[in-house]
C-alpha positions as CSV (number, residue, x, y, z in Angstrom):
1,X,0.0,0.0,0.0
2,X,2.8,1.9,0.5
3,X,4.3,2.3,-2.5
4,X,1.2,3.0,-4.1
5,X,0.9,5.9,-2.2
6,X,4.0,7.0,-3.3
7,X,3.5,6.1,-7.1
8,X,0.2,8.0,-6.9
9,X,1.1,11.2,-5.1
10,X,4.4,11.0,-6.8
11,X,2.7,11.4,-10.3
12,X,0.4,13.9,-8.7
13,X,3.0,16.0,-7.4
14,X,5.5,16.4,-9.7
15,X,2.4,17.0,-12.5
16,X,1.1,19.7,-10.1
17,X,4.9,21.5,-9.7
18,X,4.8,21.4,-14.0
19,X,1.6,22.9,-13.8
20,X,1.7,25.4,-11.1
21,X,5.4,26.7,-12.7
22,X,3.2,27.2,-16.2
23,X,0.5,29.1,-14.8
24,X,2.0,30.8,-12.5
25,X,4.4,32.1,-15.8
26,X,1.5,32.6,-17.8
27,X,-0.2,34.9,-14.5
28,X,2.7,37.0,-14.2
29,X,3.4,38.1,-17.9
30,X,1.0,40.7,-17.5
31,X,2.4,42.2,-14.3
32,X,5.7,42.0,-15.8
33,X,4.7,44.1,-18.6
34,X,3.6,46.4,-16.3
35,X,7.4,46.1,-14.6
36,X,9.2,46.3,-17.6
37,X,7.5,49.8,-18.7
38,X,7.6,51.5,-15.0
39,X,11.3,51.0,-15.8
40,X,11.2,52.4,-19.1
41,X,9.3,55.1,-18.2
42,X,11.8,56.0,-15.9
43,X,9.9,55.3,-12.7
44,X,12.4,54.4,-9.4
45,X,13.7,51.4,-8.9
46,X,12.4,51.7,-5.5
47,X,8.7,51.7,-6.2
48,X,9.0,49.2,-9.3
49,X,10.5,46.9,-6.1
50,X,7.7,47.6,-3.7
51,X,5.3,47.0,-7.0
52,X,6.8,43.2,-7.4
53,X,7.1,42.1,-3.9
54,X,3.2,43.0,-3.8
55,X,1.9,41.7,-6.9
56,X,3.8,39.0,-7.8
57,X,2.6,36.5,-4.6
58,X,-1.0,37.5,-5.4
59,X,-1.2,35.3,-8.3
60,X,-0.6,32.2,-6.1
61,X,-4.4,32.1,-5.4
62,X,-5.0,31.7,-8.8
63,X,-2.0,29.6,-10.0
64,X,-2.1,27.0,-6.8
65,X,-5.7,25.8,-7.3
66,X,-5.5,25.6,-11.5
67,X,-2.5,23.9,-10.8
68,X,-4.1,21.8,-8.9
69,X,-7.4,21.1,-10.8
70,X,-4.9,20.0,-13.6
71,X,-2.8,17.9,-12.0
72,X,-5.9,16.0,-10.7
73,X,-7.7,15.4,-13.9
74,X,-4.5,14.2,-16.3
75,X,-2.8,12.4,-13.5
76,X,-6.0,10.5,-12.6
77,X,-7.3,10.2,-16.4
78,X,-4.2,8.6,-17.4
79,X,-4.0,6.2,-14.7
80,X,-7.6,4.8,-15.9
81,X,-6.7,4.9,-19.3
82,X,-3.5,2.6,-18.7
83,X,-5.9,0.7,-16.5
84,X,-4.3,1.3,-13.4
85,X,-7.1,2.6,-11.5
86,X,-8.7,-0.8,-12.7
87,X,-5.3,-2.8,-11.5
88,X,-5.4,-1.2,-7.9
89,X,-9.3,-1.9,-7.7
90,X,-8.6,-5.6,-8.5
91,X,-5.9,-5.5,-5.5
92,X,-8.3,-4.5,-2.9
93,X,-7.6,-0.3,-3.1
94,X,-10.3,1.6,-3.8
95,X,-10.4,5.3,-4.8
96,X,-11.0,6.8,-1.2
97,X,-7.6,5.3,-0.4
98,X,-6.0,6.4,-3.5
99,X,-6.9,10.2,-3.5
100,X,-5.8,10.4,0.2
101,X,-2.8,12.2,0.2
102,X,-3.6,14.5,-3.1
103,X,-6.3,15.3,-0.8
104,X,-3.9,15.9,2.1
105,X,-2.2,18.0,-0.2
106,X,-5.0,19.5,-1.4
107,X,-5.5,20.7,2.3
108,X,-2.2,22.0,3.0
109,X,-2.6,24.5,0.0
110,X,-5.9,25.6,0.8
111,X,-4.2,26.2,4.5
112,X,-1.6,28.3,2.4
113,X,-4.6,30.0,0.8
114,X,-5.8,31.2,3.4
115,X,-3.0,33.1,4.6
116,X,-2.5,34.5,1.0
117,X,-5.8,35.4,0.6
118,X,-6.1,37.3,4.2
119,X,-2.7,38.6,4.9
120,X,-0.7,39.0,1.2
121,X,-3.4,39.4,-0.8
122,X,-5.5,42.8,1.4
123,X,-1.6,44.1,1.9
124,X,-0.7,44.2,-1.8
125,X,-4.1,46.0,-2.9
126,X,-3.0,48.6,0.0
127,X,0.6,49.2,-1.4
128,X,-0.2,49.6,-5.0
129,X,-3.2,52.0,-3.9
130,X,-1.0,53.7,-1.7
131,X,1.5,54.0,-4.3
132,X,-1.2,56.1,-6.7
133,X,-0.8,58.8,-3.6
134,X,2.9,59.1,-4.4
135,X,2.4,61.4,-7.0
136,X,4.6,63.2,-8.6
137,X,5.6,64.1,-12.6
138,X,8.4,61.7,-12.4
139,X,6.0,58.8,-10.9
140,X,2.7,59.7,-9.8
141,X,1.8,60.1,-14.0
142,X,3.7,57.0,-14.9
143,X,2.3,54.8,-12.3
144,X,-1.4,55.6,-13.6
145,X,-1.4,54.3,-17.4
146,X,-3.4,56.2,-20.2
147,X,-7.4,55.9,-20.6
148,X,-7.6,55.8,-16.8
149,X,-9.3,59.2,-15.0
150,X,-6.6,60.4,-12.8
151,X,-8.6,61.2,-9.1
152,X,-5.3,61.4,-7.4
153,X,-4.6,65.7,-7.4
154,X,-6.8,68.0,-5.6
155,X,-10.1,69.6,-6.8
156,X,-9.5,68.3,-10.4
157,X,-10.2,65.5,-12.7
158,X,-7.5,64.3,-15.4
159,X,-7.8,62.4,-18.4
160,X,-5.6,61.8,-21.0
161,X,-5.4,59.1,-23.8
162,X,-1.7,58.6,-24.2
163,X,2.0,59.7,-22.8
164,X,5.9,60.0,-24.7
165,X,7.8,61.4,-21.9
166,X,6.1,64.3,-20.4
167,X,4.1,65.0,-23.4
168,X,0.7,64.0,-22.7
169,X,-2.3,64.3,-25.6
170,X,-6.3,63.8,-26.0
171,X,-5.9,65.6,-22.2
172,X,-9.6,66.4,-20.6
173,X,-9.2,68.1,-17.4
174,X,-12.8,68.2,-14.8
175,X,-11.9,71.3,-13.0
176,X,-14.0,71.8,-9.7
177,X,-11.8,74.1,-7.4
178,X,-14.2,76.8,-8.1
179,X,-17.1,75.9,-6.3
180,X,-19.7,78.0,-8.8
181,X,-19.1,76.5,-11.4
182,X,-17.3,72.7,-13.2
183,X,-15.2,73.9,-15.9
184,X,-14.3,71.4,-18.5
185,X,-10.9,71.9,-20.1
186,X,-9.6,69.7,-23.3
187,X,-6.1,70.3,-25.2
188,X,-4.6,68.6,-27.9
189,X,-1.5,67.9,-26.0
190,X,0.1,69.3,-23.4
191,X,3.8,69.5,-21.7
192,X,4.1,68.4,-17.8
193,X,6.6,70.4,-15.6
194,X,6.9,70.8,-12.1
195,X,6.9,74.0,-9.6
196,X,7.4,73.2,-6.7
197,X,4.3,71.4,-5.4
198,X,2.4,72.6,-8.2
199,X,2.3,70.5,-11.5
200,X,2.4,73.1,-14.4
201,X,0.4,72.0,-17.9
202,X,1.6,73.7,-21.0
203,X,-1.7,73.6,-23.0
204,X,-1.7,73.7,-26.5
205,X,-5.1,74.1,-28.7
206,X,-7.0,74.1,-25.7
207,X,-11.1,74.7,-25.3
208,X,-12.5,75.8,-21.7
209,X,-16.2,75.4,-21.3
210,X,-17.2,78.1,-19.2
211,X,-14.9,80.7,-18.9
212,X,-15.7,81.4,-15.1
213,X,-19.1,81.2,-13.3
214,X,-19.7,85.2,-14.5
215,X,-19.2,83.9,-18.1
216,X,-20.8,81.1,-19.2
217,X,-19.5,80.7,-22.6
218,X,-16.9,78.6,-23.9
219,X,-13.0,79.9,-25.4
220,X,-10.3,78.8,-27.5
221,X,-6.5,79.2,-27.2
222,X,-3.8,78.3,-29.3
223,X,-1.4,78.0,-26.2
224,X,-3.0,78.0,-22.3
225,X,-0.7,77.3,-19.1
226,X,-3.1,75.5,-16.1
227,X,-1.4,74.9,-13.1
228,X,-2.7,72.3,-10.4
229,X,-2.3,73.2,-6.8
230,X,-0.5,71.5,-4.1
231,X,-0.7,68.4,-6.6
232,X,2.3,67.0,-5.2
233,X,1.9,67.4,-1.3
234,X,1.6,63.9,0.7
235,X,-1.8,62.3,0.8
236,X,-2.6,59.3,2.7
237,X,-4.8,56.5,1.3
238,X,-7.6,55.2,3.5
239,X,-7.9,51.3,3.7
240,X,-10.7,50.1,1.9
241,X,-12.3,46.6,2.4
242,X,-10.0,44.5,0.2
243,X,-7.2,46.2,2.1
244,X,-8.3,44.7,5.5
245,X,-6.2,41.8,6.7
246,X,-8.4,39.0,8.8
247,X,-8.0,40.9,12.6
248,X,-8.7,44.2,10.9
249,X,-11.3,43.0,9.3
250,X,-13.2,41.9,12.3
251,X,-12.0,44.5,14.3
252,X,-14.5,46.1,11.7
253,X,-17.6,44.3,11.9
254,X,-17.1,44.7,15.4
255,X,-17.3,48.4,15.5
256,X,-20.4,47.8,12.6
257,X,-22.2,45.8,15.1
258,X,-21.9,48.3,18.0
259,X,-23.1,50.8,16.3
260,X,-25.7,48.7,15.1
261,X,-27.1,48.6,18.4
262,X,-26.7,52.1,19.1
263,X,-29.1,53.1,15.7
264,X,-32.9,53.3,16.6
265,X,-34.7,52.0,14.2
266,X,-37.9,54.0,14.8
267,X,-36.4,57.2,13.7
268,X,-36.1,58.1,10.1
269,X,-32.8,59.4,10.1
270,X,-31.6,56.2,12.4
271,X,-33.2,54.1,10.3
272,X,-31.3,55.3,7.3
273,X,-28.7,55.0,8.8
274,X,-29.4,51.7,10.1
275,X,-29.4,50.4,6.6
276,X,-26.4,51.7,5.5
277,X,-24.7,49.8,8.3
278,X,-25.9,46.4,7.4
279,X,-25.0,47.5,3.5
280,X,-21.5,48.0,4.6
281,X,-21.7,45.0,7.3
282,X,-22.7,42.6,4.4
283,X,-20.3,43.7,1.8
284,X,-17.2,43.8,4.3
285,X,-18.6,40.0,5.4
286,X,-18.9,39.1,1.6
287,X,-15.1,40.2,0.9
288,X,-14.1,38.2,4.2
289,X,-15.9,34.8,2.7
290,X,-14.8,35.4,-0.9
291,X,-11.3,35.2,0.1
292,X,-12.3,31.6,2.5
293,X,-14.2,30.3,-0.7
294,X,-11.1,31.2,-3.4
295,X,-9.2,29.3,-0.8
296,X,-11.8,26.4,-0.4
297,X,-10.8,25.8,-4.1
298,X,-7.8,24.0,-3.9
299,X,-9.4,21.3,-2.0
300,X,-12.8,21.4,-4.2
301,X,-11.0,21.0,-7.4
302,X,-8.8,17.9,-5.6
303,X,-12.1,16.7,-4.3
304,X,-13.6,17.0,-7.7
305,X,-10.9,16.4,-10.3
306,X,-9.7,12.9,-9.5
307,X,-13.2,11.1,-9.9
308,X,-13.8,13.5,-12.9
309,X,-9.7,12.4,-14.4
310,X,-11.0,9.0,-13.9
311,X,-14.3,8.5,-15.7
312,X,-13.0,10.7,-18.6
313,X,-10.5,7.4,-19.6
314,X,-8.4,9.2,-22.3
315,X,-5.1,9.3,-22.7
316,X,-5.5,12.9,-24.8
317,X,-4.4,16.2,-22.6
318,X,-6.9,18.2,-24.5
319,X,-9.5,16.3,-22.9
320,X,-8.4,16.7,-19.6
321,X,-7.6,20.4,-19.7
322,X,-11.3,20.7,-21.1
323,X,-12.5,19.3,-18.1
324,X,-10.2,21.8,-15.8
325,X,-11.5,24.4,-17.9
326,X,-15.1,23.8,-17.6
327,X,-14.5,23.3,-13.4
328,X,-12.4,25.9,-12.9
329,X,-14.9,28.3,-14.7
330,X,-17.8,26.9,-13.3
331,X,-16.7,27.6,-10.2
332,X,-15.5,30.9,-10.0
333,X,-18.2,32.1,-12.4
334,X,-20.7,31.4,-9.2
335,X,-17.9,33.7,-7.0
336,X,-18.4,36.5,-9.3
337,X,-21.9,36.1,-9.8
338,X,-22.4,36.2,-6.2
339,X,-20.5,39.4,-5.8
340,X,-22.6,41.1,-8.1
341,X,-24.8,41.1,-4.9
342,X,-22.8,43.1,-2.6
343,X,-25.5,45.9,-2.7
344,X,-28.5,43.8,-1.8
345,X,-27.9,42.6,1.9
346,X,-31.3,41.3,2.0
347,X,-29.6,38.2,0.2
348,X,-27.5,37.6,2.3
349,X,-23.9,37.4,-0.1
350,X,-22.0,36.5,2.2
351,X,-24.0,32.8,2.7
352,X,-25.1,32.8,-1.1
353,X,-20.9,32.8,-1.7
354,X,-20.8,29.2,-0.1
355,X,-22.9,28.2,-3.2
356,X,-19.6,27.1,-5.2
357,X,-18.5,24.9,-2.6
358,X,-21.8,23.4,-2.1
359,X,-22.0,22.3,-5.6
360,X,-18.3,21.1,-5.7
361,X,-19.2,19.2,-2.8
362,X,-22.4,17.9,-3.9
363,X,-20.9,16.9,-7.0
364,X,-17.8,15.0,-5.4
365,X,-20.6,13.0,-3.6
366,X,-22.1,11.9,-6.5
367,X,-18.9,10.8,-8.8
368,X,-16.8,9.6,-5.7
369,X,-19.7,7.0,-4.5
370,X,-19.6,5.8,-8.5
371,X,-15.9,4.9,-8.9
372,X,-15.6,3.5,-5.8
């Protein structure tokens, strides 16, 4: 029995390290994409370091389980396509004792997943969002890419459709520091210099619609200097809910329940408020179960997977990655779904989430019982 275990999980582990070293390649060549232009656009070496070190662990919840889910269904669909499933069967082992210690494996990665998901994971969405506050023209512009609205400076909205340098063009510019009046400003292109903490824009072929809250009428200029305020003073980022690690996260629903006792219900503005505090209670529970549920899928696709590898009976990859496909998909596909309800509390997201498990269980009952 012995060295069955070893021939099984053997197979199963050195298909999962293949795997996992694939995907997790194929994960990261966006975010080194990313890397490699910071670098070009001459963005320090010190926040393209702190941009790795955060983003680069986050793709093991993806890259673990698919590795995984893969590793189960060719490992296992080859065995019963050689017809050594069938052989082991004939010597008395049966499948519960063969997927043991994939499934113990299985278990230690969705142990790993939690920590990822609660402690790496919340702390690498704070440092790239707390790296959009470190603006300056050197960085701050770099680090948020074209076609994105820059929110980052004060009392102004900034668009602008792509960058060479410090030459920006297609520039649309919300400007609400005038609190009269939303002026709308558009240039061709326009050339980004610093002074001091303001950030100077050379305009060129520029529109302004209105003028000024006394004229409401729009003008044209061949050639237009704005200059945004205090752009480059320190700003500090507030943690939102994916940036709460597991002890500040309940640390938070504590506070929402306290003062959920403290709101009277009977009284209109209490009430109101009331709601909003079960709104946010719900969505900060649904963002806590999310990350237990990505988690739950290394052991769901184990769980799943083998039984699945084992009535497919083809030698053929394509096969087998068609089946991870369809699971993996499947699965998350409910996840997403389910976070689509983060406004409606009355749904209870936060349970509904559980839903992908619960069929990956259900499912593992059925096919397990069957190959047995």
């Amino acid at each position: 029995m012995r060295t069955i275990d070893k021939y099984v999980f053997g197979s199963f582990l050195s298909s999962f390290v293949l795997a996992f070293l694939v995907l997790s390649f194929v994960l990261t060549i966006g975010i080194l994409v990313q890397i490699v232009g910071y670098i070009m656009d001459g963005v320090p070496m010190s926040l393209v370091g702190e941009f790795c070190m955060v983003s680069l662990p986050e793709t093991l919840q993806w890259s673990m389980p698919l590795a995984l889910l893969v590793s189960s269904v060719l490992v296992f669909s080859r065995m019963s396509a050689d017809s050594e499933i069938a052989a082991m069967r004939a010597c008395g082992v049966n499948l519960l004792a063969i997927m043991k210690w994939p499934l113990i494996f299985a278990l230690a990665c969705t142990l790993v997943g939690f920590f990822i998901n609660n402690e790496i994971v919340p702390r690498g969405h704070f440092v790239r969002r707390s790296l959009k506050t470190k603006v300056s023209v050197g960085t701050g512009l770099d680090i948020l890419e074209p076609g994105m609205v820059i929110t980052d400076f004060p009392n102004v909205k900034i668009y602008f459709g792509s960058k060479e340098g410090n030459w920006i063009r297609d520039l649309v510019v919300v400007d609400y520091s005038n609190t009269d009046v939303d002026r709308m400003i558009t240039a061709s292109k326009a050339l980004v210099t610093s002074e001091g903490r303001d950030i100077v824009l050379d305009l060129y072929q520029m529109t302004v619609d209105p003028v000024d809250a006394q004229h409401d009428t729009m003008a044209r200029a061949e050639r237009f200097q704005y200059r945004v305020k205090d752009a480059l003073e320190n700003k500090t980022y507030h943690k939102r809910d994916k940036d709460l690690r597991t002890l500040e996260v309940l640390s938070a629903l504590k506070d929402i329940d306290r003062r959920l006792e403290t709101a009277d219900g009977g009284s209109k503005v209490k009430g109101t408020e009331r709601n909003l505090l079960k709104n946010q209670r719900s969505s900060l529970r649904l963002e806590f179960m999310k990350r237990f549920v990505f988690a739950m899928a290394s052991f769901c696709f184990v769980l799943v997977g083998i039984p699945l590898g084992i009535k497919a009976q083809r030698k053929e990859s394509s096969i087998g990655m068609a089946i991870s496909l369809v699971i993996s998909l499947g699965y998350y596909m409910i996840v997403i779904l389910t976070l689509g309800l983060e406004n409606m509390a009355y749904l209870y997201p936060e349970y509904v989430i559980w839903l992908a498990v619960a069929v990956c269980f259900g499912l593992a009952a059925r096919l397990i019982p069957k190959n047995l």
